[in-house]
Structures are given as structure tokens and as C-alpha cells.
KOLKETI-352560 format. One record per residue (C-alpha): residue number from 1; x, y, z. Coordinates in Angstrom, 1 decimal, padded with zeros to 4 digits. Each point is the difference from the previous one (the first is absolute). Example, Ala and Ser with C-alpha at 12.3 -4.5 7.8 and 13.67 -1.06 7.14 Angstrom:
BEGIN
<tike num="1" xx="012.3" yy="-004.5" zz="007.8"/>
<tike num="2" xx="001.4" yy="003.4" zz="-000.7"/>
END
This chain:
BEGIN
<tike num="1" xx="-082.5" yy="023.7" zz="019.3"/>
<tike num="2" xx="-000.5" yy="-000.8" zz="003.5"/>
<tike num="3" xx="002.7" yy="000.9" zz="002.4"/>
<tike num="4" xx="001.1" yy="-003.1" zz="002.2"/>
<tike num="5" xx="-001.1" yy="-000.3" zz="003.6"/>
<tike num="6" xx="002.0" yy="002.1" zz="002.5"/>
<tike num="7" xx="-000.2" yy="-003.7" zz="002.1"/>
<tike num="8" xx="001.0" yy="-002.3" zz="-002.2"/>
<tike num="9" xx="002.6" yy="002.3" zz="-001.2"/>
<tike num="10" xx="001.8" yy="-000.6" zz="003.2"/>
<tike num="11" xx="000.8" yy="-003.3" zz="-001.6"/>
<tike num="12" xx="001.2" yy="001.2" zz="-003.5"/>
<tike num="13" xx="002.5" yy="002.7" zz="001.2"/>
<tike num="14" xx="002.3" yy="-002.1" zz="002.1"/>
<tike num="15" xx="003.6" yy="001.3" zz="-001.0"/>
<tike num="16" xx="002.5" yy="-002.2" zz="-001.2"/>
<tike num="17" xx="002.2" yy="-000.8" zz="002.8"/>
<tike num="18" xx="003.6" yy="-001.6" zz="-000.5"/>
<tike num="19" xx="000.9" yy="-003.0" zz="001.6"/>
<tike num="20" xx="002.2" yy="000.8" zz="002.8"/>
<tike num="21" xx="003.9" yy="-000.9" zz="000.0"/>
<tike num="22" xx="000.8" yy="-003.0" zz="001.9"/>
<tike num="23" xx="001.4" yy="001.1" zz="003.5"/>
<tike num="24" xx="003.7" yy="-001.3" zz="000.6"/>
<tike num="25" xx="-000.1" yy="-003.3" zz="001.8"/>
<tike num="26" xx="002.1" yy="000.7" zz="003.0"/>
<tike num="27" xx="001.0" yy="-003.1" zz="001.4"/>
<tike num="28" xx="002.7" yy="001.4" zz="001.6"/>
<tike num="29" xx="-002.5" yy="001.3" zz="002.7"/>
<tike num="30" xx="002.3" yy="-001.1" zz="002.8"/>
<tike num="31" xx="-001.4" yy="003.1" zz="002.3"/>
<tike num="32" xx="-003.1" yy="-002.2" zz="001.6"/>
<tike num="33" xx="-000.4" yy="-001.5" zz="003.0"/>
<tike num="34" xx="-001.2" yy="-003.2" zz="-001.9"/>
<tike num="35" xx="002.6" yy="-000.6" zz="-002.2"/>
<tike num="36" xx="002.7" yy="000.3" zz="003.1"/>
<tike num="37" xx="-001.4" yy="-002.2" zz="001.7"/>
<tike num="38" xx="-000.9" yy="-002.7" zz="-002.5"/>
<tike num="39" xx="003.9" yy="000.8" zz="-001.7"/>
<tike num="40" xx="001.8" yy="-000.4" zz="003.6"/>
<tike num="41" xx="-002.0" yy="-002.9" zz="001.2"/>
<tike num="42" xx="001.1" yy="-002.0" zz="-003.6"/>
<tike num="43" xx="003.5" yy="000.9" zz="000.5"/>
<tike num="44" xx="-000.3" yy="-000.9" zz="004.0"/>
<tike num="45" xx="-001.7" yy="-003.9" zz="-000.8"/>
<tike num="46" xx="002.0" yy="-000.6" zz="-002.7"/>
<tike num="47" xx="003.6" yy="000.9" zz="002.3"/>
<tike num="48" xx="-001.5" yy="-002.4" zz="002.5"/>
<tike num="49" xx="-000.6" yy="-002.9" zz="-002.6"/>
<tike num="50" xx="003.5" yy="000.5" zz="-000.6"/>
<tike num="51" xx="001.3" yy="000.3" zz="003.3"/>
<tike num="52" xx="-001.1" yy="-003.7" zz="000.2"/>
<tike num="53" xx="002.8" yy="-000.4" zz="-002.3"/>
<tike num="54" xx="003.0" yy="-001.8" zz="002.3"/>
<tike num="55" xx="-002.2" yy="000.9" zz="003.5"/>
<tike num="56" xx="000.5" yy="-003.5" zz="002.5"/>
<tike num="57" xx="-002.4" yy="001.2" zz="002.5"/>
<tike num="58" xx="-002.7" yy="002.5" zz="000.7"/>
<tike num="59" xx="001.9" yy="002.6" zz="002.1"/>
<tike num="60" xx="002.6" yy="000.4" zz="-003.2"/>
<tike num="61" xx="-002.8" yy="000.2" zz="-002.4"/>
<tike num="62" xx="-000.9" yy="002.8" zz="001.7"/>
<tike num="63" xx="003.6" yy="001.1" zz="000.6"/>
<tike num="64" xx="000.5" yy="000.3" zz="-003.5"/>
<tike num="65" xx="-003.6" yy="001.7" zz="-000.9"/>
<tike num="66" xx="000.8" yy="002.5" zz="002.0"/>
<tike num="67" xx="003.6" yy="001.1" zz="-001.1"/>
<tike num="68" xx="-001.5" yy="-000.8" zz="-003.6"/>
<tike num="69" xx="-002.6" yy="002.6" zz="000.5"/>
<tike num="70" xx="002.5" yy="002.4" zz="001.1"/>
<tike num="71" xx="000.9" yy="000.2" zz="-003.6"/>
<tike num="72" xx="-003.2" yy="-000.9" zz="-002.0"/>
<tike num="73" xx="-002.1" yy="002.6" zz="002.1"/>
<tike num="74" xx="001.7" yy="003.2" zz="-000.9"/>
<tike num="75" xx="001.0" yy="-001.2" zz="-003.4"/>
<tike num="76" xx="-003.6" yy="-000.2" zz="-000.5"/>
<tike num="77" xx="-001.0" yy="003.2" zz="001.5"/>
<tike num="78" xx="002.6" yy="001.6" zz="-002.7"/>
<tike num="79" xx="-001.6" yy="-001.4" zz="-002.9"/>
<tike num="80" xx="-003.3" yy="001.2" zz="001.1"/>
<tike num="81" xx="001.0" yy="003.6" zz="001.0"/>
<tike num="82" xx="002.2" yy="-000.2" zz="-003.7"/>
<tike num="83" xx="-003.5" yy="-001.5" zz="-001.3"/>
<tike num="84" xx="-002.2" yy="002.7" zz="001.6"/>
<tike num="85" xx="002.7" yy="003.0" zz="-000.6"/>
<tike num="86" xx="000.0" yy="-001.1" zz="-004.3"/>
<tike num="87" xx="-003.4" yy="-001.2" zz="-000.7"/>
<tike num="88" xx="-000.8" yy="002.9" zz="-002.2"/>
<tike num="89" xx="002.8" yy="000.5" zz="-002.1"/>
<tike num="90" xx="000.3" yy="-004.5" zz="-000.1"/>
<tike num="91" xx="-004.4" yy="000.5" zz="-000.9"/>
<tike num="92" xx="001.1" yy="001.5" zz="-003.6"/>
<tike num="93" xx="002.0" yy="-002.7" zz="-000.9"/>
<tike num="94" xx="-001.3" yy="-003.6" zz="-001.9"/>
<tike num="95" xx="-001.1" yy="-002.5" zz="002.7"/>
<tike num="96" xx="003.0" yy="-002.4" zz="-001.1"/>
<tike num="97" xx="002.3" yy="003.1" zz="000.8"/>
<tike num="98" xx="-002.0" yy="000.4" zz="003.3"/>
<tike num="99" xx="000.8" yy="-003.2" zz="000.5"/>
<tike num="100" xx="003.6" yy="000.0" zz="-000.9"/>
<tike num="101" xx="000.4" yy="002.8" zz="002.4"/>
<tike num="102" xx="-001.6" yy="-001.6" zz="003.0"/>
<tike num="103" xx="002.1" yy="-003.2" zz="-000.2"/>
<tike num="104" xx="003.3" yy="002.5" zz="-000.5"/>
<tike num="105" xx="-001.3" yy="001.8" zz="003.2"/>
<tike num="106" xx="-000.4" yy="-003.4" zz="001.9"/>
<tike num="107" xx="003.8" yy="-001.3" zz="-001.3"/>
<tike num="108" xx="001.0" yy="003.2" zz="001.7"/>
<tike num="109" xx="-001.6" yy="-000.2" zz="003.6"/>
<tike num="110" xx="000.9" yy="-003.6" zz="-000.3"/>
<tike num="111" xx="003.6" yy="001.4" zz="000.0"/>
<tike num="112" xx="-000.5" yy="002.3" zz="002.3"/>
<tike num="113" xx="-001.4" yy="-002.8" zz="002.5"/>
<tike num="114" xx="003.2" yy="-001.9" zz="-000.8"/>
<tike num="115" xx="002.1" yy="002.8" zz="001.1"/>
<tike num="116" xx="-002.4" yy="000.4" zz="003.5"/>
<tike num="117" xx="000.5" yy="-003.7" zz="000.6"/>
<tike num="118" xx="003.9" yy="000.2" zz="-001.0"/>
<tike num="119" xx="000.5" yy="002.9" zz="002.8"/>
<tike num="120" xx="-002.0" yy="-002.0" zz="002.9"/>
<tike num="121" xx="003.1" yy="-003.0" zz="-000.7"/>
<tike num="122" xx="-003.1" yy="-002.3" zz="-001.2"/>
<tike num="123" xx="000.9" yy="-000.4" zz="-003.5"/>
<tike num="124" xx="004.0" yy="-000.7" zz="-000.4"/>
<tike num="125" xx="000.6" yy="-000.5" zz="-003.4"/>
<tike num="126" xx="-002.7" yy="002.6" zz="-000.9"/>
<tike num="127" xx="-002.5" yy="-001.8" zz="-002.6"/>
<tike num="128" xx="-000.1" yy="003.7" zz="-001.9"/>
<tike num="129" xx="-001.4" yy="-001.8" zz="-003.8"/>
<tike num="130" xx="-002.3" yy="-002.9" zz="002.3"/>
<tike num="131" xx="-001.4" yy="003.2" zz="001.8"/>
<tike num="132" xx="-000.6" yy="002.2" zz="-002.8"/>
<tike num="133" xx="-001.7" yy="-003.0" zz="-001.8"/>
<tike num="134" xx="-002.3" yy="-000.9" zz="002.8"/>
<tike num="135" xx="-000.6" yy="003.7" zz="000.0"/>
<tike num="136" xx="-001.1" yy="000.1" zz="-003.6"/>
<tike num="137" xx="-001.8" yy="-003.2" zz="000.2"/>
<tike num="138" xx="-002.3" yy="001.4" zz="003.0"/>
<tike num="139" xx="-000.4" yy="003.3" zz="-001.5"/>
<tike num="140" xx="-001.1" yy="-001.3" zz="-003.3"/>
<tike num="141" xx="-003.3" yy="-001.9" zz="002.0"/>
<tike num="142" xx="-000.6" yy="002.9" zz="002.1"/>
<tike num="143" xx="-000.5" yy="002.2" zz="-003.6"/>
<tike num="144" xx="-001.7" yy="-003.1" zz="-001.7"/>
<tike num="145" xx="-002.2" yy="000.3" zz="002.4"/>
<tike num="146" xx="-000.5" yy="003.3" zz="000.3"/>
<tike num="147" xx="-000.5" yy="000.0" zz="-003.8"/>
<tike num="148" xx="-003.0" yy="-002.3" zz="000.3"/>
<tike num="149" xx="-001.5" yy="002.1" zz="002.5"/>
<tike num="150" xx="000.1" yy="002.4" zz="-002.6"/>
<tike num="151" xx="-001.7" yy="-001.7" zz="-002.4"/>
<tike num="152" xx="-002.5" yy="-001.6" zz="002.2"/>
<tike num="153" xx="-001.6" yy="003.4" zz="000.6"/>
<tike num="154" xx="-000.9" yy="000.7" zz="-004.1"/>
<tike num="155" xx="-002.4" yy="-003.3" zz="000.1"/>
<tike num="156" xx="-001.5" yy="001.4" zz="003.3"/>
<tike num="157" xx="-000.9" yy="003.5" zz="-001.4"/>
<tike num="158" xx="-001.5" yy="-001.7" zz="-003.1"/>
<tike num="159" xx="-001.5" yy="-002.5" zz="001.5"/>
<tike num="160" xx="-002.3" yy="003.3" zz="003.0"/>
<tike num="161" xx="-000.6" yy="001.7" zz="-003.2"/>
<tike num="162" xx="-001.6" yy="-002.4" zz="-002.1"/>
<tike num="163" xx="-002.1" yy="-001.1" zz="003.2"/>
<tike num="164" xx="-000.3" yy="003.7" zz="000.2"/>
<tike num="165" xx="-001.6" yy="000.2" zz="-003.3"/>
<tike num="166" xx="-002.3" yy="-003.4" zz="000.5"/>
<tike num="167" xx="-001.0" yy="001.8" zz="003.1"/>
<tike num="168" xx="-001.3" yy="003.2" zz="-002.0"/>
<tike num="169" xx="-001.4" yy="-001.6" zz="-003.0"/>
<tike num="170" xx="-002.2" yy="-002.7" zz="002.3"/>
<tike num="171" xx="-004.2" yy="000.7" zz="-001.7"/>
<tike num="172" xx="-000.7" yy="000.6" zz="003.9"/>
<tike num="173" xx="002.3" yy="003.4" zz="000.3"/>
<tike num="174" xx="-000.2" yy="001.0" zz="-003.6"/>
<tike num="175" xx="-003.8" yy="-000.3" zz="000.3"/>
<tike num="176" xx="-000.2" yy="002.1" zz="003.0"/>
<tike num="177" xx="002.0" yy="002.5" zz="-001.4"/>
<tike num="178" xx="-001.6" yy="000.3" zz="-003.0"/>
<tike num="179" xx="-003.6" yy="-000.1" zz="000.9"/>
<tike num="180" xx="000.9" yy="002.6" zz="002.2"/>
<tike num="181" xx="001.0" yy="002.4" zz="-002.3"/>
<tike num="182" xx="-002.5" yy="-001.1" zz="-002.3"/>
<tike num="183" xx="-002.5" yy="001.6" zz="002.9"/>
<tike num="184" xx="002.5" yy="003.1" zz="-000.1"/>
<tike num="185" xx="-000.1" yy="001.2" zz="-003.1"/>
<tike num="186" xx="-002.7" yy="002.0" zz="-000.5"/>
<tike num="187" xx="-000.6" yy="001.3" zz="003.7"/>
<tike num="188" xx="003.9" yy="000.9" zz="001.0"/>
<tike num="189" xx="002.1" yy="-000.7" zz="-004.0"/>
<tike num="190" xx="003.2" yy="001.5" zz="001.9"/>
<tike num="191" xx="-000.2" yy="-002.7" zz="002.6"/>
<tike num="192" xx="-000.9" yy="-002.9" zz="-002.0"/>
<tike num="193" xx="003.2" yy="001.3" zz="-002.1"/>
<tike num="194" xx="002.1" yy="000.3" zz="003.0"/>
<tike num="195" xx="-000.8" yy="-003.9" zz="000.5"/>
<tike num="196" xx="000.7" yy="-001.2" zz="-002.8"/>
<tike num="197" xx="003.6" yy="001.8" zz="-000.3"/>
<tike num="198" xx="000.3" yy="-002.1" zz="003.4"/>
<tike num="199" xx="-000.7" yy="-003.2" zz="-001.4"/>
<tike num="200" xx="002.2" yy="000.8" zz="-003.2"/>
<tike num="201" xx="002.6" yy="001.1" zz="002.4"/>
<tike num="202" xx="000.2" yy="-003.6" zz="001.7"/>
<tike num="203" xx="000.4" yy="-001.6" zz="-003.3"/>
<tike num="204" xx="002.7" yy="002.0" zz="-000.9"/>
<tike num="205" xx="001.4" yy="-000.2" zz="003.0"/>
<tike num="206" xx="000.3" yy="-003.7" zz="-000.1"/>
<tike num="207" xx="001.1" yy="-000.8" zz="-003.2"/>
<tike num="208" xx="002.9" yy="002.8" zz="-000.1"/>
<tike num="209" xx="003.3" yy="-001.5" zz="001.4"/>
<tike num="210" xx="000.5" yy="001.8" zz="003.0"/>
<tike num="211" xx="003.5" yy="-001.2" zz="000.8"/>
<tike num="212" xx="000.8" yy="-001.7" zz="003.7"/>
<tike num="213" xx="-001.0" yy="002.5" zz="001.9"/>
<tike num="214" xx="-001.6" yy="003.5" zz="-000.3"/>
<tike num="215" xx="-001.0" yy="002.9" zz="002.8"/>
<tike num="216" xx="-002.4" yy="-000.6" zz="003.3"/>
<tike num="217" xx="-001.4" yy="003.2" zz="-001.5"/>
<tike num="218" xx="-000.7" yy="-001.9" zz="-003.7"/>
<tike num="219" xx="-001.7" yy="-002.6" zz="002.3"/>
<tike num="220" xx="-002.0" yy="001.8" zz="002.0"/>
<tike num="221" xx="-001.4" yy="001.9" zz="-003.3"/>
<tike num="222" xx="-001.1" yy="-003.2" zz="-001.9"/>
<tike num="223" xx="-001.8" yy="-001.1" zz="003.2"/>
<tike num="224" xx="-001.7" yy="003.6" zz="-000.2"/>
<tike num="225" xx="-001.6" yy="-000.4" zz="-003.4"/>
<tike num="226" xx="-001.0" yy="-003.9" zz="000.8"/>
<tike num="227" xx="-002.3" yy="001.5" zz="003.2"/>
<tike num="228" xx="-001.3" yy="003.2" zz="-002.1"/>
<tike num="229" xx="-001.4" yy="-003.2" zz="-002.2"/>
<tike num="230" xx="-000.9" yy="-001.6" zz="003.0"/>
<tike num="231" xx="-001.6" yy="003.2" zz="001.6"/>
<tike num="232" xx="-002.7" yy="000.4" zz="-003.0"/>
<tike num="233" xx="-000.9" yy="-003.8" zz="000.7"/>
<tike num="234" xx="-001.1" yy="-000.3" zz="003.6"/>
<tike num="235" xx="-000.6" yy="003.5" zz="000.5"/>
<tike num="236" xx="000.2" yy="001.2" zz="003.9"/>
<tike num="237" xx="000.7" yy="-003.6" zz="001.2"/>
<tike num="238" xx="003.8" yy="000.6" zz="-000.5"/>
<tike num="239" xx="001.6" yy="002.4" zz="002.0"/>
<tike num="240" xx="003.3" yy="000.7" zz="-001.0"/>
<tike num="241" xx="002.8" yy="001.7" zz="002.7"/>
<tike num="242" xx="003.8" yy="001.0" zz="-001.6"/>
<tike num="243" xx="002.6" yy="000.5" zz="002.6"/>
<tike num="244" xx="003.2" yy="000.7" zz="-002.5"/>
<tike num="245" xx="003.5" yy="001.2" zz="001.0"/>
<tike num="246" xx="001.6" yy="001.4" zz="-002.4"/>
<tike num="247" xx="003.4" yy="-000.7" zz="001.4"/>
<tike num="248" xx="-000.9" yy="-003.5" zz="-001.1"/>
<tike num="249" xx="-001.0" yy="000.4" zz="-003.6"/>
<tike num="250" xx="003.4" yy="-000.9" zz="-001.2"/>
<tike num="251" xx="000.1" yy="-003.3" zz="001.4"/>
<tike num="252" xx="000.5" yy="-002.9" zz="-002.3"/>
<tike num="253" xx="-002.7" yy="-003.0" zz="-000.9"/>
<tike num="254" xx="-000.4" yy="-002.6" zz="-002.4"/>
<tike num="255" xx="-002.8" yy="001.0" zz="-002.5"/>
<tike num="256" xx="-003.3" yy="-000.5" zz="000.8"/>
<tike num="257" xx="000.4" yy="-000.6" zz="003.9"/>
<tike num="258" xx="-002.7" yy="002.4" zz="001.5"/>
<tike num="259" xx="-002.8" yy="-000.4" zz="-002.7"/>
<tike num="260" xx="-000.5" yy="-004.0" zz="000.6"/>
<tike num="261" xx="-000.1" yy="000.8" zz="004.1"/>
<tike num="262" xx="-002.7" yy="002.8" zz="-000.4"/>
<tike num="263" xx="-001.7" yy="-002.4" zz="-002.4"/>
<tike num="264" xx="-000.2" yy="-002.1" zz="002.6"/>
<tike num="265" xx="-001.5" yy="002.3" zz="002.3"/>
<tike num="266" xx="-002.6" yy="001.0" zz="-001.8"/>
<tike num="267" xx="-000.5" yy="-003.7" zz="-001.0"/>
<tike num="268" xx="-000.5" yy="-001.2" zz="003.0"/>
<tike num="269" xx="-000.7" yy="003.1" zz="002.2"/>
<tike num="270" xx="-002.5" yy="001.5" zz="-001.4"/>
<tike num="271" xx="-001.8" yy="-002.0" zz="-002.6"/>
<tike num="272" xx="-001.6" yy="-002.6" zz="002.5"/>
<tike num="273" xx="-000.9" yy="002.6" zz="002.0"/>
<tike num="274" xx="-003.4" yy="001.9" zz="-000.6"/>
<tike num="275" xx="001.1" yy="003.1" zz="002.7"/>
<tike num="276" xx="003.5" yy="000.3" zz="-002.2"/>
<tike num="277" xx="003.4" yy="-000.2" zz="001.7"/>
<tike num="278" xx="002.4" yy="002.9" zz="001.1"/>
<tike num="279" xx="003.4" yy="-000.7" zz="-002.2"/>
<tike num="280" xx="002.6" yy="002.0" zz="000.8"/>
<tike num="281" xx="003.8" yy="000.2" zz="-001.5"/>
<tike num="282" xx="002.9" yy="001.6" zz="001.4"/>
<tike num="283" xx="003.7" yy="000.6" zz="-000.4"/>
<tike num="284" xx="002.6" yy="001.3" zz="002.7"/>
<tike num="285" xx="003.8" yy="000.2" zz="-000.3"/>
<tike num="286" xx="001.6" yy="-001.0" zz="003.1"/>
<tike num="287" xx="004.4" yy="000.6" zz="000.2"/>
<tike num="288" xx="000.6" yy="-002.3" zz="-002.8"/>
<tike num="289" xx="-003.3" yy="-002.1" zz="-001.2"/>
<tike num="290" xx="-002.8" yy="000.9" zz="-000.7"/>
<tike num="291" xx="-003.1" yy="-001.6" zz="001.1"/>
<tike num="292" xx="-003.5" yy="-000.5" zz="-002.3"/>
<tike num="293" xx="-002.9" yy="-001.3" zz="001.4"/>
<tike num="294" xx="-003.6" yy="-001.0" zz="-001.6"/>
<tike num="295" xx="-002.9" yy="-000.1" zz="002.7"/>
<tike num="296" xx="-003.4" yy="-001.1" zz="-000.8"/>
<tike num="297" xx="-003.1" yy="-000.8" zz="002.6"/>
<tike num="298" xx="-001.7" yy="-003.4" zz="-000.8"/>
<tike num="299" xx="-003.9" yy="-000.8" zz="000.2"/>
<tike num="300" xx="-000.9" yy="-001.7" zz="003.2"/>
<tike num="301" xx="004.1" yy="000.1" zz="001.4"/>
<tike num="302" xx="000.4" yy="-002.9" zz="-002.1"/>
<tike num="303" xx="002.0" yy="000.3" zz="-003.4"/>
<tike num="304" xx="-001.1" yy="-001.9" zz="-002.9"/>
<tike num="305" xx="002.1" yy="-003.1" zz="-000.6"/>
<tike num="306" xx="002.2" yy="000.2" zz="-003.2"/>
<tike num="307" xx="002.9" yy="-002.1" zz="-001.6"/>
<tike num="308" xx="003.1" yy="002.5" zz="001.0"/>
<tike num="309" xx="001.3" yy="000.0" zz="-003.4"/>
<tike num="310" xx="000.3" yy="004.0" zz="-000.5"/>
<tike num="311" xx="001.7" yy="000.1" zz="003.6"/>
<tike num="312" xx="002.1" yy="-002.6" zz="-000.9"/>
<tike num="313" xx="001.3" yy="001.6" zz="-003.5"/>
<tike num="314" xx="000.9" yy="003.4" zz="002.2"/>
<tike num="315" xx="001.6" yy="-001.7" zz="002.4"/>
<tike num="316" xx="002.4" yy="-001.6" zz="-002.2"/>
<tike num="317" xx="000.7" yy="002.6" zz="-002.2"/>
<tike num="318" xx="000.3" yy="002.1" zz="003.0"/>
<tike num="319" xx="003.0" yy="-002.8" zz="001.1"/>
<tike num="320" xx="001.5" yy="000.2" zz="-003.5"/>
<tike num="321" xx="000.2" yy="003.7" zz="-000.3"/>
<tike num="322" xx="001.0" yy="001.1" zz="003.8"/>
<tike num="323" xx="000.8" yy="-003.9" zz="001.1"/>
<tike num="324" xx="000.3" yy="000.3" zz="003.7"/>
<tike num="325" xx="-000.6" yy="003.6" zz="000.7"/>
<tike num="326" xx="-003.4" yy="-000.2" zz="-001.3"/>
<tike num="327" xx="-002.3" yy="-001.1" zz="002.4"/>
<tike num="328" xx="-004.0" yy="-001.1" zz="-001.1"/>
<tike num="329" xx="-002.4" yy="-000.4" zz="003.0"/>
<tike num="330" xx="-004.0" yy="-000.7" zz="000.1"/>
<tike num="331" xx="-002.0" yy="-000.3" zz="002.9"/>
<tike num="332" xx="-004.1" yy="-000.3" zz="000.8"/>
<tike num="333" xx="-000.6" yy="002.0" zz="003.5"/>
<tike num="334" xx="-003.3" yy="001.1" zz="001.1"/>
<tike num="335" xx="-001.8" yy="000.4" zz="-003.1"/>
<tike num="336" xx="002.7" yy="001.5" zz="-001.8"/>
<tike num="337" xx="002.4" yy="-001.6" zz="-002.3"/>
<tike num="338" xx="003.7" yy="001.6" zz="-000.6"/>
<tike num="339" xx="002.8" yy="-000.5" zz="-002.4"/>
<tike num="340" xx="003.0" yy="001.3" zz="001.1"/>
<tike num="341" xx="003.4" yy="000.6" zz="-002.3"/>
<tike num="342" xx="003.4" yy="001.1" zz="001.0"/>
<tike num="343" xx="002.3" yy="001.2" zz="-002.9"/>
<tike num="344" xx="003.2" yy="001.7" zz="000.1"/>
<tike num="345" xx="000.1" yy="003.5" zz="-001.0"/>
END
């Protein structure tokens, strides 16, 4: 009997690989910069609706704000340090539960911003059960909303990787690919091999659930075996620099982030361009972000016009996973084109 091609084997012998457990949906995560800010700027409009309340003029509108704040503001800033301080253990409990616990929080620090505005003289009779029920009330939208943040980002992941998988299955790449290992396989089997454990690679990579986020380093290697692919195609007309910290590998992305941009690059870098392109990627930890870039040359300093639609689905998963410590950047200088991404580490 005929043994099996060592190539095509590649495609038999996958091993069975489990789907991966569901990572606890901490919507608790109180610690970010964007979550302050959104949580104490709710709190701080909806004290000034109610300031309105009983105000006659402008100056006591703002009389009132103002001592009103004095006990809304750090009520609020102790549910978010109690948010921040118990999202783990609060994660492994049932999202009603979650939510249960965040509106008990928020009856608290509504107490406790009674008992700031009772000391001050503001409040004579203290309102101790209208305080604690404003303080559930607010802290029950605060986690509603923070609970479909969390769910927002599941349709967001599916939605990269079945683009992700249009984008690899299109006749134009799969042809490419496969004609040129076609031309491989009896000059150089072991390379045409090595391709086609590439391409298989990118299938598997996205259809398999890879969670919210996974490493820079997980990144940077799918992006690896998509320009080994690309290599064999156009030859010495891609020129390929790595610049990699390894302090940075750690970092945190949505799936599927760096693969689309270097797509891109060689999309419309060097495929219009007879001469080829210089594409280089590189990662550098800086304090506490770290920062990825993906820099192409263009043909004739002019890029070719797309539609913006893989830029567009990084940057907002980018804003769902990191929200506003995740910066996105792209800029066409001088022939060369640059993405630019700010994560924290």
C-alpha cells in the first residue's frame, strides 16, 4: 500500500484540541482609567440634574452642585476602589450575583456620602435610606453597563475572525499559495511542506476560539507564518525587518490584531509595486505600555486607496479591550505608511 504524502499529512494529523474554558467575565474591572472616568462623570451629571431640584437661581444651582459633590464624589471613588480591590473573587460568581453585589456596594457608598454630607451641616435630617437608594440605583447602571461592555466584545472577536477566515479562504490567496507550492514540491518538498503547515496554521488559527485576548508574542507569531507564505510568493520583492522586545511579549491584544495590519502592508505595499516594499514590524516596551508598530514603503510615495475596514475592526476592538488606554494611530509620510498601537502592559 502506498504510504500517504509527508505534505498532505500535515493536514490529517492535526491533534484534537479542547475547546478552551470560558474566561471569567470580570465586570467588576473598576481599575481602568476608562471606567473612572465614564463611572464618575455619570454620578457627577446626574447630581447636577438633581441639584436643579428646589435651585431659584443659577448661583444656588451651583451652590448646591458643589456641596452635593462633596458627598457623591468620594462615595463614588469608594465603590470603584471596593470595585477594583474585589473584581476577582466578585468574577467567579453568576452575573445576577455580580450584579447583586455591585448594587449592595453602591447602597453602601451612598451611605457613606450621606454621612460626608451630614458632617459638612448640609443634610439635617440625614436622608440615610434616600442615599443608599440613589446609591444602589446609580451603581446598578454603572454595572449594567459595564456588563454590556462585556458582552459587546464576544460579537467583535467573532465577527475579526470570520473576516479573518473570508480573508484566507479568498481563490486569489488560496491560489497563490497553492500554485506555489505546487512549483515546490519536487525541487525543495521540505519547503513546499513548511508552506502548507503555514496556511493550515491560519485556518486553525481562525476558527479556534481564542478567548478576548491572548499574548503580543501569540500575535507576532501568526503574523510570522502569514509572511513565510508571503515570502515563497513574491520572492526578494519583500524584505521583511523584526525589531521585538521581549519585555513586551506579555502585553495583551484582542485576537487577530497584527495579522490584518501586516496584511495590509503587504496588500498595498508591496503588491502594486514591481521593486517590492520594505515592511518592517516592531515592538518596544516603554514604563507601562507597550508600543507596536507595522511600517511598509509604498510604490511611487503614494499608498493604494482602500476601504479602511481592517483598520477600523482593530481599532474598535482595540477600544473594547484596553478602552482608553489603547491608542491606534496611522499616518502616510514620505513614502512610508505607519500604524502605530499603544497597549498597556
Amino acid at each position: 500500500m502506498q504510504e500517504e504524502p509527508q505534505i498532505l499529512s500535515a493536514f490529517h494529523e492535526l491533534p484534537a484540541e479542547p475547546a478552551p474554558a470560558a474566561p471569567p467575565a470580570l465586570v467588576f474591572d473598576a481599575c481602568r482609567a476608562g471606567v473612572i472616568l465614564r463611572a464618575v462623570l455619570f454620578v457627577e451629571v446626574c447630581v447636577a440634574v438633581g441639584a436643579m431640584f428646589g435651585a431659584a437661581s443659577f448661583f444656588e444651582w451651583l451652590t448646591r452642585l458643589s456641596l452635593l459633590t462633596g458627598g457623591a464624589l468620594p462615595a463614588t471613588l469608594v465603590w470603584l476602589i471596593a470595585a477594583c480591590s474585589l473584581k476577582r473573587p466578585l468574577a467567579r460568581l453568576p452575573r445576577p450575583a455580580q450584579h447583586a453585589a455591585g448594587t449592595v456596594l453602591g447602597a453602601l457608598a451612598g451611605a457613606y456620602g450621606c454621612a460626608m454630607l451630614a458632617l459638612t451641616g448640609f443634610a439635617d435630617p440625614a436622608p440615610w435610606l434616600a442615599s443608599a437608594a440613589a446609591g444602589a440605583l446609580l451603581s446598578a447602571l454603572v454595572v449594567a453597563g459595564l456588563l454590556l461592555r462585556a458582552r459587546a466584545q464576544a460579537p467583535a472577536a467573532t465577527t475579526a475572525r470570520l473576516e479573518e477566515l473570508q480573508a484566507r479562504i479568498q481563490p486569489h490567496f488560496l491560489f497563490n499559495t497553492l500554485n506555489s507550492a505546487i512549483a515546490l514540491v519536487r525541487a525543495e518538498p521540505a519547503k513546499a511542506e513548511a508552506l502548507l503547515e503555514d496556511l493550515s496554521d491560519l485556518f486553525r488559527h481562525a476558527l479556534v476560539d481564542q478567548g478576548v485576548s491572548v499574548t503580543l508574542a501569540q500575535e507576532v507569531t501568526l503574523a510570522e507564518r502569514y509572511l513565510s507564505i508571503e515570502q515563497v510568493r513574491f520572492g526578494d520583492r519583500l524584505h521583511v525587518t523584526w525589531a521585538l522586545d521581549p519585555a513586551a511579549a506579555h502585553a495583551q491584544l484582542p485576537p487577530l490584531l497584527l495579522q490584518p495590519l501586516v496584511e495590509n502592508a503587504v496588500k498595498h505595499g508591496v503588491e502594486p509595486s514591481a521593486a517590492g516594499a520594505e515592511l518592517r514590524i516592531s515592538t518596544e516596551r516603554r514604563g507601562g505600555i507597550v508600543i507596536i508598530k507595522v511600517t511598509n514603503t509604498v510604490p511611487g510615495g503614494q499608498g493604494a486607496p482602500g476601504h479602511g475596514l481592517a483598520q477600523a475592526n482593530v481599532r474598535d476592538r482595540l477600544n473594547l479591550l484596553h478602552d482608553v488606554q489603547g491608542r491606534f494611530q496611522a499616518v502616510l509620510k514620505d513614502g512610508v505608511y505607519q500604524v502605530r498601537i499603544e497597549v498597556p502592559i
